[in-house]
C-alpha positions in Angstrom: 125.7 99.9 122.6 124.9 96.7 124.3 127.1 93.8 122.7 125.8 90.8 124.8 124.4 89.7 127.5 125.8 87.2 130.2 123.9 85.7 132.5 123.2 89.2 135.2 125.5 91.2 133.2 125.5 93.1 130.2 128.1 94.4 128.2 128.2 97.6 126.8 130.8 99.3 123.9 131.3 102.2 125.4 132.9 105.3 123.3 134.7 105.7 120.4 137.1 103.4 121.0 134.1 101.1 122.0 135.8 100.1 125.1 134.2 97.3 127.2 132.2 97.6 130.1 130.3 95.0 132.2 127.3 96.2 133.9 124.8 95.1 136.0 121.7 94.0 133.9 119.4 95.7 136.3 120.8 99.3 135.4 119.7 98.7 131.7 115.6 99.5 131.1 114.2 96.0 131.2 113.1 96.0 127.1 116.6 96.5 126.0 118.4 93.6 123.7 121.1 93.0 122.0 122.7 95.6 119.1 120.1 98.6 121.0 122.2 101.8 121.4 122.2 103.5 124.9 122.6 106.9 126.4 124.6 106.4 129.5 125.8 108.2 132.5 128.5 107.0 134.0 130.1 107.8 137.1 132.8 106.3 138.9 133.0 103.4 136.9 128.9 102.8 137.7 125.7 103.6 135.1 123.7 105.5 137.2 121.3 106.3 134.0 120.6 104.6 131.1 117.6 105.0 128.6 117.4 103.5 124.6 118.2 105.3 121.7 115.8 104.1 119.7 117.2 106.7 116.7 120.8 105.4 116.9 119.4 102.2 117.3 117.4 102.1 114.2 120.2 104.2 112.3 122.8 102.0 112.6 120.8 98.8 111.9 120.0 100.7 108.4 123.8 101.1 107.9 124.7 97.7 109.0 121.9 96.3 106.3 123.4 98.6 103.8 126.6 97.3 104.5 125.2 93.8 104.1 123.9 94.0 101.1 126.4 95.2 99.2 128.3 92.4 99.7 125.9 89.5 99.2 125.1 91.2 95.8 128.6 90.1 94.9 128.3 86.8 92.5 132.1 85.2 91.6 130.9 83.4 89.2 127.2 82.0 86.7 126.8 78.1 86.7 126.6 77.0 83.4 126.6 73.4 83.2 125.9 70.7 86.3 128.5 67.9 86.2 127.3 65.0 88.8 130.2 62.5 89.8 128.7 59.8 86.6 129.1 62.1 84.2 133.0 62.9 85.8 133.8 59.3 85.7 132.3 59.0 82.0 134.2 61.9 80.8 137.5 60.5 82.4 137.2 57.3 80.7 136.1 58.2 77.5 139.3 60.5 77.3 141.6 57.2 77.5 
C-alpha cells in the first residue's frame, strides 16, 4: 500500500507486518495516490514491477468507512438545555 509520498519517493507498507519501504516514485504507475494498494515485485531490495489493485484498493476503503462510521455514530451525551455565561452568573448570584 502506498503510505505517502515525499518529494521523489514513495513509501510503500509492504507485507503483513507492513514494513516500510522507500521507493523511487518513478517505479510506481504515474496515476497512483495515496491509500491505493499495489501489487509489487521486488527484488533485491528494488520494485521492478508494480501495477494498482484497484479491488484491494476499493475494499479496504469500504472497510475503513465501515470502521468510521461506527464510531462517529457514538453520541456521549443529548443537550438539553443551553446555558450562556449570563445566565451562569445570574444563577450564581441568585443562589446567595
Amino acid at each position: 500500500m502506498i503510505d505517502r509520498f515525499e518529494g521523489n519517493l514513495a513509501v510503500l507498507l509492504v507485507g503483513e507486518e507492513q514494513k516500510p519501504m522507500d521507493v523511487e516514485r518513478t517505479s510506481l504507475p504515474t496515476e497512483a495516490k495515496d491509500g491505493d494498494w499495489l501489487l509489487v515485485e521486488i527484488e533485491g531490495g528494488v520494485v521492478v514491477q508494480a501495477t494498482l489493485d484497484p479491488q484491494k484498493t476499493s475494499q479496504m476503503k469500504r472497510n475503513d468507512c465501515r470502521k468510521i462510521g461506527s464510531a462517529s455514530s457514538w453520541r456521549p451525551f443529548e443537550v438539553t438545555e443551553r446555558i450562556y455565561p449570563t445566565d451562569y452568573w445570574h444563577r450564581s448570584w441568585s443562589n446567595r
